[in-house]
C-alpha positions in Angstrom: 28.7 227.2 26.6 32.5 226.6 27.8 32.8 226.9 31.7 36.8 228.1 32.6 37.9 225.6 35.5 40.8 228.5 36.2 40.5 230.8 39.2 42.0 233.7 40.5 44.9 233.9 43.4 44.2 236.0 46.2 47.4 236.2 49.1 46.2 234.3 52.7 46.0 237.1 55.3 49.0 235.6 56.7 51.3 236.4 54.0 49.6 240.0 54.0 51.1 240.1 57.1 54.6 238.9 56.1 54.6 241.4 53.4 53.9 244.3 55.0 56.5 243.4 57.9 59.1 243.2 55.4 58.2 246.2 53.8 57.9 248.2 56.7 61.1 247.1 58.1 63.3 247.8 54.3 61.4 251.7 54.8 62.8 251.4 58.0 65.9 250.6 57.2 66.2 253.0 53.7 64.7 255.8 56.4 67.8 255.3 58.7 70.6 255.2 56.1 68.9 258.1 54.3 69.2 259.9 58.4 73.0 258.8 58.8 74.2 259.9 55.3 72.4 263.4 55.6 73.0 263.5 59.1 76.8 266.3 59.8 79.7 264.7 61.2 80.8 264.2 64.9 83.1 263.6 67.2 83.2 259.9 68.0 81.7 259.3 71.8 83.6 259.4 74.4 86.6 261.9 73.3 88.1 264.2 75.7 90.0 267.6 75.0 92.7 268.5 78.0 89.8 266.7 80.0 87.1 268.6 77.9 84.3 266.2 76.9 83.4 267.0 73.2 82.4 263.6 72.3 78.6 263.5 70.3 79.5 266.7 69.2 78.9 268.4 66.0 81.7 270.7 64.2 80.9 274.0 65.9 79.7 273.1 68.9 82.7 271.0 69.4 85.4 273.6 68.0 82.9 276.3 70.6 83.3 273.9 73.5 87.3 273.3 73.1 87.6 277.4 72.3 86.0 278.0 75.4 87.0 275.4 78.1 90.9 274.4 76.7 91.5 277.5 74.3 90.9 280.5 76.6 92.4 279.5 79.6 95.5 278.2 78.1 96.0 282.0 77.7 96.5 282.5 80.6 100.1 283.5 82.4 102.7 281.2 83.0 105.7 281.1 85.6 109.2 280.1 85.0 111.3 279.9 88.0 115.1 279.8 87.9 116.7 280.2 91.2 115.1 282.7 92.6 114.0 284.5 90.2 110.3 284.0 88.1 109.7 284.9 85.0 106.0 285.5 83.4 104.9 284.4 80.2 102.0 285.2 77.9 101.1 282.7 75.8 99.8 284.6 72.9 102.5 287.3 73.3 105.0 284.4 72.8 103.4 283.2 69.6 101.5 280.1 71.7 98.1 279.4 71.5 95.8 276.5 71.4 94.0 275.9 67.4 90.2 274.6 68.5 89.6 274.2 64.8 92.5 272.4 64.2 91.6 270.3 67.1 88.5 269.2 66.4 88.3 269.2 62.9 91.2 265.7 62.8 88.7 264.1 65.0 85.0 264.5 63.3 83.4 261.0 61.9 80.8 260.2 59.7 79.7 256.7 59.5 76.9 254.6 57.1 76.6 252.6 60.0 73.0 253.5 60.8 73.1 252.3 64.0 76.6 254.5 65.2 74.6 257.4 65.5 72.2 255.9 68.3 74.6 253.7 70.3 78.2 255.2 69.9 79.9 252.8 68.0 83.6 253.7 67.6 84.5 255.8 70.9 87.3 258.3 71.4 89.6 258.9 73.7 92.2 261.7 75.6 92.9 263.8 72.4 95.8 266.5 73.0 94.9 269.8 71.7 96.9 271.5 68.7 98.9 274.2 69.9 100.4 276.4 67.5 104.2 278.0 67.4 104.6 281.7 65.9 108.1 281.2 65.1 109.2 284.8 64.9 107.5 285.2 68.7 108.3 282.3 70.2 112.1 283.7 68.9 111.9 286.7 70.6 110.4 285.2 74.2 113.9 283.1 73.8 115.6 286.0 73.7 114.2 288.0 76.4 114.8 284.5 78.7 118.8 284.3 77.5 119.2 288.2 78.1 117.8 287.5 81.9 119.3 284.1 82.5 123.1 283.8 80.5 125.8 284.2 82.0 129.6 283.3 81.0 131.7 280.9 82.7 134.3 282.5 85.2 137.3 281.0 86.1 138.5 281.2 89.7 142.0 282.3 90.4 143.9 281.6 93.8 147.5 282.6 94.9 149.0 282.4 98.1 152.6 284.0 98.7 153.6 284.5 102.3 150.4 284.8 104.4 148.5 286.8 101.5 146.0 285.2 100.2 144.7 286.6 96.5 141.4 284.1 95.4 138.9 285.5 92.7 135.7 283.3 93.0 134.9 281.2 89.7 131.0 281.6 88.3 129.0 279.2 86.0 128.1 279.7 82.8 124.1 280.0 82.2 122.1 279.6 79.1 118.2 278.6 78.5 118.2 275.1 76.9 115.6 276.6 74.3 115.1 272.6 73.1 113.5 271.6 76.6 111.7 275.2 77.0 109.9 274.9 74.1 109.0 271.4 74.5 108.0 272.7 78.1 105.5 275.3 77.2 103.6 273.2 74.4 103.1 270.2 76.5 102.0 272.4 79.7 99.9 275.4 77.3 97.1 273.9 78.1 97.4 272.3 81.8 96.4 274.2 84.9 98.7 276.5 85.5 101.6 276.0 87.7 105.3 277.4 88.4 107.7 275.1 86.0 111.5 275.4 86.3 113.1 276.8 83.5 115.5 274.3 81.5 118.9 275.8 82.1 121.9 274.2 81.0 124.9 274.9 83.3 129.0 275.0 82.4 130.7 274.5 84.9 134.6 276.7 85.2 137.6 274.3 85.0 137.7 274.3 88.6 134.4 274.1 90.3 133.2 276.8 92.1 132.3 274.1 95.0 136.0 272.9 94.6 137.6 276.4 94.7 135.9 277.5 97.5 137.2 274.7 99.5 140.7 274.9 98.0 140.3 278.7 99.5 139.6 277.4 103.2 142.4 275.0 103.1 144.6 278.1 101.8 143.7 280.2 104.9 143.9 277.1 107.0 147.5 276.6 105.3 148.8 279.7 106.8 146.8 280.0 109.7 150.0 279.4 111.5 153.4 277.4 112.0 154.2 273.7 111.7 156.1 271.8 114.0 158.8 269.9 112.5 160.7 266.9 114.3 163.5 265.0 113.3 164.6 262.4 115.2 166.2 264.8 118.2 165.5 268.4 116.4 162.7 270.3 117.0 162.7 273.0 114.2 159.6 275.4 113.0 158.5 276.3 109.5 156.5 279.7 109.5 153.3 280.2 108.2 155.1 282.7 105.7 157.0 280.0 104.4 154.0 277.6 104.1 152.3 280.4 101.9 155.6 280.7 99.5 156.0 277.1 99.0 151.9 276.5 98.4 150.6 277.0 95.4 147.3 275.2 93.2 147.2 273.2 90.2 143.9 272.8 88.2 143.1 268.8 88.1 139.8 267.3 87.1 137.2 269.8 88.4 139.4 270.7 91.3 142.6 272.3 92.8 145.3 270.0 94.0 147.8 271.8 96.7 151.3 271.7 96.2 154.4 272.5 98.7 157.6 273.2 97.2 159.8 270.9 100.0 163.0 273.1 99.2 161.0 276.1 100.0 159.7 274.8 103.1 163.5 273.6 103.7 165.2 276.9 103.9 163.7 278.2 107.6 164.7 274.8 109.2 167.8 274.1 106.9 170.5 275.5 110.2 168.4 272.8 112.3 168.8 270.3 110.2 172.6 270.1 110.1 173.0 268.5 113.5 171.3 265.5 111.7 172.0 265.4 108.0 175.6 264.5 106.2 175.7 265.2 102.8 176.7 263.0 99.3 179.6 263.2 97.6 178.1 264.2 93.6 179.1 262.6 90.9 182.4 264.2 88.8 183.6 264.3 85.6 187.9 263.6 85.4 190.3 263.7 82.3 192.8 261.1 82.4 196.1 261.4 81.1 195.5 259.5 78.1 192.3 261.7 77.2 189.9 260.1 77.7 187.2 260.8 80.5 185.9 259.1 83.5 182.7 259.2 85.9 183.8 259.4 89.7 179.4 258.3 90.5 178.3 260.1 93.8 177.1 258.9 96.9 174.1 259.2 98.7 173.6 261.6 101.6 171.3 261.0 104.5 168.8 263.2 105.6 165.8 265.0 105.6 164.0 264.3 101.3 162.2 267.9 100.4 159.3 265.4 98.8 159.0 263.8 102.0 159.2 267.0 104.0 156.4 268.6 101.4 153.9 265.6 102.0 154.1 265.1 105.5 153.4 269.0 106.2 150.8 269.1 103.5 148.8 266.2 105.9 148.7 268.6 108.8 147.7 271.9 106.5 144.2 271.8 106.6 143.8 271.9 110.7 143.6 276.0 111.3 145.2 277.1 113.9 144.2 280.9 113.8 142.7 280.4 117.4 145.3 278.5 118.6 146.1 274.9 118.7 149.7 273.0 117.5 150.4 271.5 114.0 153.2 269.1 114.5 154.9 266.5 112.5 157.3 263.9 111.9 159.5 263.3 109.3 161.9 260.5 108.8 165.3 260.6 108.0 166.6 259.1 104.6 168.7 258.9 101.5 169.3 262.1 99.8 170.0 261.7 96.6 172.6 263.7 94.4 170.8 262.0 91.3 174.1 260.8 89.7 174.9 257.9 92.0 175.7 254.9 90.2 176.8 256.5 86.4 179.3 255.6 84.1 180.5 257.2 81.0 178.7 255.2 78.3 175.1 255.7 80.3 176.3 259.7 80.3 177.2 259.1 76.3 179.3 262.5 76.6 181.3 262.4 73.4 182.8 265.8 72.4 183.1 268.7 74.4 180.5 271.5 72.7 182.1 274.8 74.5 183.8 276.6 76.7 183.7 280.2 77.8 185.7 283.2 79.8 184.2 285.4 82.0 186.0 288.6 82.2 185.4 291.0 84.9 186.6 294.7 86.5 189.0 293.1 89.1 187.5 293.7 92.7 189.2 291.4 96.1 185.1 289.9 96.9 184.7 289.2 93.4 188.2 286.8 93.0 187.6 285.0 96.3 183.5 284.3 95.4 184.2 283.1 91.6 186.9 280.9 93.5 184.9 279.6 96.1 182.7 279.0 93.2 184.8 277.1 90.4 186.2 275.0 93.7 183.0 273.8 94.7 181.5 272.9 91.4 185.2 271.8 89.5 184.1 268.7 87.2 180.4 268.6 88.8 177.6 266.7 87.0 174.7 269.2 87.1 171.6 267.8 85.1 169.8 270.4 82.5 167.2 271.3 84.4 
């Protein structure tokens, strides 16, 4: 009889132990995988909708929470103001609405991390909600804010003659900048609701209204009454009529510029003047025997210049006098010019003569000694084209 030396292995209790550790943790472990890849998707912790907490969140109770707490009251009215005046808007009627579904569904996770589930591994954040545009609405809400808002731009006019004053008050032109309203209502949709100024985009007349409204005080300032004009020993006085015929407004940058016409202001006061001004000799035109033509140049008078006569009465114009009070000023005396001093015939390059005519008339005594009086005065005379 053969006894077998061989005998049979039986595991210690201590790797028993080790065994069923290990086994019990891979069940574990193939339990919680299994759980997270059957387990629906959600919204990463921590995400917030317009302040709305939907994080932890499954689909519809997420797409629920944002319809009810974002969606509904971004329905509610909206106020535009412009000016004075508000305008009320309904979201949905404009084509505007918050999309819950479309919100949340971007945002839903699912993770193998078996672990995510339990601890909130991979937070969220401030999510802005989708807000959807109805084109064909959101056209017709543009509409009905250009129809209540648009206006064209007006041009002022202002004329003065004498002491009449015509002035038609400029406007601005209006129109919704639809751009910046649109942008407007989708960012603020779904905020609590306050008044928003409407974008408007203004054009502004050639001339300011601003600007033509002051240009319209100095006009009625202008001819509020006289100026007070002193030359060296003469005291004359220019009417406030005349102020008004020689003023008139030229459109410059945004702004009306006065101008005084110095000869027009020059005619009340001209008699006055006399006593102090000596006038040029201007410049003639002679034939000498030979043919040929020479320049006699002018000289200079001394006087009273209508350009300095118009500025130094334009400084004074905006002081009214309508309740009383004095405008004076004081003008210097100086060269008048004839505007031919100093010529010669080959600056003039006069080469030929291009015409001459006859004026024939019904003989009458007034009319001889005026076109006499005339032709003697202005014989040979330089005048210049203009």
């Amino acid at each position: 009889m053969v006894e077998s030396s061989i005998t049979s292995w039986r595991p210690s209790r201590l790797q028993i132990i080790i065994a069923a550790c290990a086994g019990g943790a891979v069940l574990v472990v193939l339990l919680m995988v299994i759980l997270a890849a059957t387990a629906p998707a959600t919204v990463p912790r921590g995400t917030t909708v317009g302040g709305v907490d939907i994080g932890g969140l499954g689909r519809d109770a997420a797409v629920a929470k944002v319809r009810d707490e974002v969606a509904k009251p971004s329905a509610a009215p909206m106020e535009f103001a412009f000016g004075d005046e508000v305008f009320v808007v309904k979201p949905r009627k404009a084509g505007v609405w918050v999309n819950a579904v479309d919100t949340v569904e971007p945002l839903l996770r699912t993770s193998w991390n078996p672990f995510s589930r339990f601890i909130g591994i991979g937070g969220g954040g401030e999510v802005d909600p989708v807000v959807v545009v109805e084109e064909e609405k959101f056209a017709l809400q543009m509409g009905a804010f250009e129809r209540l808002v648009a206006s064209d731009v007006a041009e002022p006019s202002l004329d003065v003659e004498g002491t009449v004053i015509s002035y038609t008050p400029g406007s601005q032109g209006r129109t919704v900048d639809e751009v910046a309203t649109r942008e407007l209502i989708i960012e603020t949709v779904s905020q609590p609701r306050s008044r928003r100024e409407l974008p408007v985009v203004i054009t502004e007349p050639l001339v300011t209204v601003e600007n033509a409204e002051a240009a319209y005080a100095f006009a009625q300032s202008a001819v509020s009454g006289p100026v007070r004009v002193q030359v060296e020993d003469v005291k004359a006085r220019i009417p406030a009529e005349a102020i008004g015929d020689a003023l008139s407004f030229r459109a410059v940058g945004g702004d009306y510029v006065p101008v005084l016409d110095g000869a027009i202001l020059r005619e009340p006061i001209a008699g006055d003047l006399r006593a102090i001004e000596q006038d040029g000799e201007p410049a003639s035109i002679e034939e000498q025997e030979d043919g040929s033509i020479v320049v006699v140049a002018g000289t200079s008078g001394t006087g009273v210049e209508n350009e300095v006569l118009a500025s130094t009465v334009l400084s004074v114009l905006g002081t009214d006098v309508s309740e009383g009070g004095k405008r004076t000023v004081v003008v210097p005396v100086g060269q008048r010019e004839t505007g031919f001093e100093g010529l010669d015939i080959d600056s003039l390059k006069l080469q030929d003569k291009l015409s001459s005519f006859t004026q024939k008339f019904d003989y009458a005594a007034y009319r001889v000694t005026n076109i006499g009086q005339r032709s003697e005065e202005h014989t040979s005379e330089l005048q210049s084209p203009d």
